[in-house]
Structure formats: structure tokens, C-alpha cells
N, C-alpha and C positions, 0 to 999 in steps of 0.2 A: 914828512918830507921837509927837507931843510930850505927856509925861507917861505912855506906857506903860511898864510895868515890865519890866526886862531881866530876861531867864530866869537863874536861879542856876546856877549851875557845880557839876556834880555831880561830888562826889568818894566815889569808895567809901568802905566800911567795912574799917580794917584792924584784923585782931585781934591783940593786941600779942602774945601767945604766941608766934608765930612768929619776929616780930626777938628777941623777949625769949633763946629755945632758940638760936637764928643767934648774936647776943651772946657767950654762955655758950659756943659751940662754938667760936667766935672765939678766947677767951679761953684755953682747954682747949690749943689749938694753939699757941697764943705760947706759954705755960708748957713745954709739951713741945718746943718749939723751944730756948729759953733754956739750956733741961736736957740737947739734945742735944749730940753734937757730931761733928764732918764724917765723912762717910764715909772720906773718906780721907786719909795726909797734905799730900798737896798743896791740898784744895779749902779754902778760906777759908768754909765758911758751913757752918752746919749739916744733917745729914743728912735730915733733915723738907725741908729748903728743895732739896736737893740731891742726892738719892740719889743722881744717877749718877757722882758726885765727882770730876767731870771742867771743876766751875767754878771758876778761879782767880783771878778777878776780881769783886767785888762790882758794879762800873758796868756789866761787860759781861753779870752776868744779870740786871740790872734793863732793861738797854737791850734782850734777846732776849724779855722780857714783855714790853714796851712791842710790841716790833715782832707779838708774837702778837696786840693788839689790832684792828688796822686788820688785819692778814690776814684775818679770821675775818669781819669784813665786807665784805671784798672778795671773801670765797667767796660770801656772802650775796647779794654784787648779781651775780656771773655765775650763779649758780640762779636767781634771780630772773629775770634776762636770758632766758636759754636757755629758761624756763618759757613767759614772755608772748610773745617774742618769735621766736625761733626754733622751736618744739616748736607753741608755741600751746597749751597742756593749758587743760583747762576747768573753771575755779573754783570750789572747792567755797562760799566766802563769799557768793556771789552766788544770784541766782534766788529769792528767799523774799521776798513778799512780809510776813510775820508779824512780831514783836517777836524781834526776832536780837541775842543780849546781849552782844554782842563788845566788846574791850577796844579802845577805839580810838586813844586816847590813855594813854602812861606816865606812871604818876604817880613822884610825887618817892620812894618806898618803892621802887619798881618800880625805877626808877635805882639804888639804892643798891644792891640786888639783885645787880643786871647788873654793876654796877663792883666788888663784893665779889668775885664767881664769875669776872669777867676772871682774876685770882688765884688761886682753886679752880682754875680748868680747865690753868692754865698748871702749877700743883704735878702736878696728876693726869696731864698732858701729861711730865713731867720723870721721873713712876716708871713711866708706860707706855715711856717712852726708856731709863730703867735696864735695864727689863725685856727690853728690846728687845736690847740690849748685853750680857747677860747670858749665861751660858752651855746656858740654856735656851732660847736661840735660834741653829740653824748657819745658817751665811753660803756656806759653799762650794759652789758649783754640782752637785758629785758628790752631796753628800747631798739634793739636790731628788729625792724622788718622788710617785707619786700619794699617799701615805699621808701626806708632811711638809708637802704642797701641796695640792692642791683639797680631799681629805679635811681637811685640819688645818683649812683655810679655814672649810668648813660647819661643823667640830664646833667651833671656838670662838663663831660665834654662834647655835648651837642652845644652848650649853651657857649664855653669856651670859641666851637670854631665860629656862632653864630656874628660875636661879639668882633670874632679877631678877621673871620673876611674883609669887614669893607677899611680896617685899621691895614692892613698888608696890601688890598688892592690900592687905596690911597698914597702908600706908600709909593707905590710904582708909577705914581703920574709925574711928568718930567719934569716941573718945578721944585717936586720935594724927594726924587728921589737920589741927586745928587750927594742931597745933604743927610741922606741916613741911608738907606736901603740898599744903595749901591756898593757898598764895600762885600755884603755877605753874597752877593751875586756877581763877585771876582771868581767865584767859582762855579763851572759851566757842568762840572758832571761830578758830585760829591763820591767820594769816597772813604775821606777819615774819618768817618761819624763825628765823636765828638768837636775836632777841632775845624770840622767844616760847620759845624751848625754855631759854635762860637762865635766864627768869625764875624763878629755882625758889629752893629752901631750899639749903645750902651743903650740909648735910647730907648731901642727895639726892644733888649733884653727888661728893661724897666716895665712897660707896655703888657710884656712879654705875663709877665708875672701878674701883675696886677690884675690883667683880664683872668689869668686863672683863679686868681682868689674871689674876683667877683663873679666868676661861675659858681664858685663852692658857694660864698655866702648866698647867693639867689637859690639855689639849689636848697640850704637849712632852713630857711625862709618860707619854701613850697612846700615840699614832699619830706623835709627835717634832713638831717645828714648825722649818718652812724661815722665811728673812728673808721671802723675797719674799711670802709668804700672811702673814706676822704682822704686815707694814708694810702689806700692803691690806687686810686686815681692819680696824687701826686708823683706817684713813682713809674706806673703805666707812660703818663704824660710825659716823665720825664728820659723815661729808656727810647719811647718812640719817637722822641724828636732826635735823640742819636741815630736811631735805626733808619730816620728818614735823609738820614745821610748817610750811612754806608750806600755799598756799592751791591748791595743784595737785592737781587730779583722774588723778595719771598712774599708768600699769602697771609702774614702776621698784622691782624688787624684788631681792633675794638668790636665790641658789639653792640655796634651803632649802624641807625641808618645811612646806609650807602656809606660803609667804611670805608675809606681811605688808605689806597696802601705804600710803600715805599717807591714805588714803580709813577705813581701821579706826581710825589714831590721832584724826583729826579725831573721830570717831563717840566714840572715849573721853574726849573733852574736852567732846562734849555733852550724853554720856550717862553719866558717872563709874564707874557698876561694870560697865561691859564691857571687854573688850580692852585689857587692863592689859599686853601682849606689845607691843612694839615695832619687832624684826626677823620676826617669825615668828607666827603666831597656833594656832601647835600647841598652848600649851600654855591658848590661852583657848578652844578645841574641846575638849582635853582634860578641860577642871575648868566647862564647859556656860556660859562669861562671853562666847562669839564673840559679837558682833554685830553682822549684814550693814549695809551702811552704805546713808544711806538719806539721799537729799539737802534741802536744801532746796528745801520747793514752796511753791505757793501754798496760799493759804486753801482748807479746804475749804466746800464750799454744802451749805447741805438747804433745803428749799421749807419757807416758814411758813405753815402750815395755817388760820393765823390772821390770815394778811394780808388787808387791808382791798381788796376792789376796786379796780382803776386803778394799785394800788402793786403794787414789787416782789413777789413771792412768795419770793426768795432771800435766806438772811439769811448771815453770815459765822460760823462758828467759828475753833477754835484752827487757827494754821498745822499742815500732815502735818507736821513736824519741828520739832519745839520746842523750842528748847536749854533745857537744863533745869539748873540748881543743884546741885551739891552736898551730900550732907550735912554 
């Protein structure tokens, strides 16, 4: 209609602390790059950039980042795929008719994000490879047993989420979660797997890593660790932190105590201080943060005792499930 006002474009609030800390850590890393130097004598780049000093060419590990970019979403569209369309699993985004706060569109922060952390993940990808190569990993069929195998399997991501609970629960306390944890909790009910579980602080992803490899090496240390469990653990770990952000209502879990499934993390993106556990929710049973996940419904009714003859008697409250904020 001619002369109605176009609705303005809502753009969130971002709170600059968090690029401000991302910046600063940014910054923290080049310096300590600059000041490194190669792991070993053949590799041409620095040990930060290169642990496993087995790259001799600066073009061909820019060209093997590049190539990690588009993999990672072409993991993205065959989960996606196999979820709608083969499997058929049933949406946790949908069914609510209430004020559902989901992040529907990226903003230009959100980008920058994602294309910092392409980076973050490929480093953190390059020392869980060292790690992998290392001598805290055997490769020979003879040393496969139940203890360097299934067992090494479960107890590097028991010990993962054991490590990474109070590191995520901390995270969410109101001093510090401005400055890192708040940006990946812009979003209230995940849905693009990948670029939802990206969206985070660099910090986090650093963190992120680290704790995994120190599950693996605590794991060689104990019960020993075969290739074949410390190359599917990596990959397990790394498919289900997509899957914990799609929008799939599925039973795909680990086989671990009180596994953990995609239906708990959405619940912790709506509801902030629950289920801070990711593979495993032993240790949000443990410390009383479990909580049962509980889907979107509709509006609830109650009759108005003070409705007028001839009208409804039903009036509308808050939706059962209300994504809720943050602190």
C-alpha cells in the first residue's frame, strides 16, 4: 500500500568485548608465531603454524586450508541430507507456536566469526595430526586390543567431556561470559550444524582442541591408544558436534555412560545453565545441571473467569517452552 512504512531490519546487539578479547588473542598468536620457529629442519613455517613438520611448502598448506573449507560443508549438506531425507528424524525447530528467538539470518560479526575459526579449526586439526603421528599413538595391528581399542575409545571422550564441563560451565558465569561465550549463544535453537557450532569465540575453539588432545594423550598414558580408536574418536567427535546442532530430534549417540544426545544440547542453547556436557551428560547428572529436554509446544490456555458472555472463555499464555536469554 502506497505510503505504508517498510518494517526496519533488525539487527542485534553486539557487545564489543568479545571481538575486542578475539583481537587481543589474534594478536597474542602472531607474536608467538613470529618468535617461533619450525618444528623441524625441513618444514618452512613456523611450529604454531605447523607442528607436525612435515610441511615443505608454504602454497601447498595454504592450498590444504583452503581445501578444509568446503569439506566441512559438504559434511554439513550430507547430515543434513541423510537427516530430512533418508532417516526422516523430527525437528526440534518446529511445532511452537510461541515467540521462538532463533538466529535466522548471519550477520556481518557472525561472518567474520566463521571465517576467523575456518583457521582456528584447521591449526587445531594440524596438532590433533601431530598428535596422531606421534609416538603416543601405535599403528601396528599386533598392538590393537580391547584396552588400546574400544576401551581407549570411551575413555578419551568420557575424559574429554570430564575436563571440558567446568571449562563451559565457567564460561557462562556473568563476568566472563561477555567476553567469549556469548557470541555462540546468539543463537537460541541451532539448526545449521556446522555454522551454528562455529559461531563461537576463537578462544573457545583453542580450548576446544586442546582438551581433546589432552583426553587422547591421558588415555596413551593409561590403557595405551591404537590408530584406528584415536582416528575415530577424532572424527566421531568431530561429526557430533555438527549433529549437536542440527535441528534433528535423533537417538545417535556414543557408547558411553549416560550418552548424550542432540535433543540435551539444543535444551542448553535454550536454557543456558543446564547441560553444559556435550558427548556425555554424566557429568551434568553428576553436579544436578541435567535437563530433560522438553520440546517446543503450543501455547498453553486457562478459561477467563471474566470473560464476557457470547466470547471466548480461553485466553493465551506463555508458550510450554520458552527460549529464554542468557545472562
Amino acid at each position: 500500500m502506497e505510503g505504508a512504512e517498510k518494517p526496519e531490519k533488525h539487527k542485534t546487539y553486539v557487545d564489543p568485548r568479545g571481538p575486542a578479547v578475539a583481537v587481543a588473542f589474534i594478536g597474542l598468536f602472531v607474536v608467538a608465531t613470529i618468535l617461533s620457529k619450525p618444528s623441524t629442519p625441513e618444514s618452512t613455517l613456523p611450529w604454531t603454524l605447523d607442528p607436525t613438520g612435515e610441511m615443505t611448502s608454504v602454497k601447498g598448506y595454504f592450498m590444504l586450508y583452503a581445501m578444509t573449507i568446503p569439506a566441512k560443508e559438504i559434511l554439513n549438506v550430507v547430515l543434513q541430507f541423510l537427516g530430512t531425507w533418508v532417516f526422516r528424524f523430527k525437528r526440534m525447530d518446529e511445532g511452537g507456536d510461541g515467540p521462538v528467538k532463533k538466529l535466522e539470518v548471519l550477520e556481518f560479526h557472525d561472518l567474520c566469526y566463521l571465517a576467523l575459526n575456518t583457521m582456528v579449526e584447521f591449526l587445531g586439526l594440524n596438532y590433533i595430526l601431530a598428535f596422531l603421528l606421534s609416538t603416543s599413538v601405535v599403528y601396528p595391528l599386533r598392538n590393537f586390543c580391547l584396552f588400546s581399542g574400544p576401551f581407549a575409545f570411551v575413555m578419551i571422550m568420557v575424559i574429554n567431556d570430564i575436563i571440558y564441563y567446568p571449562f563451559h560451565a565457567v564460561a557462562h558465569k556473568r563476568s566472563l561470559y561477555p567476553l567469549c561465550h556469548k557470541q555462540h549463544h546468539r543463537q537460541f535453537l541451532p539448526f545449521r550444524g556446522y555454522a551454528d557450532a562455529a559461531n563461537q569465540h576463537p578462544i573457545e575453539q583453542t580450548y576446544g582442541f586442546c582438551i581433546f588432545i589432552l583426553s587422547m594423550w591421558i588415555t596413551s598414558k593409561t590403557l595405551g591408544l591404537h590408530a584406528s580408536s584415536a582416528w575415530f574418536a577424532t572424527l566421531s567427535w568431530a561429526i557430533l558436534n555438527i549433529c549437536n546442532h542440527l535441528a534433528f530430534d535423533t537417538r545417535i549417540h556414543l557408547p558411553v555412560p549416560y550418552p548424550a544426545l542432540p535433543r540435551d544440547h539444543n535444551m542448553h542453547h535454550r536454557f543456558p545453565t543446564c547441560n553444559y556436557s556435550t558427548l556425555s551428560s554424566m557429568m551434568d547428572r553428576f553436579n544436578g545441571t541435567y535437563r530433560e529436554y522438553v520440546p517446543l509446544g503450543p501455547k498453553k490456555v486457562k478459561l477467563d473467569p471474566n470473560a464476557p458472555l457470547g466470547s471466548s472463555p480461553i485466553s493465551a499464555e506463555e508458550p510450554v517452552a520458552l527460549v529464554t536469554r542468557p545472562e
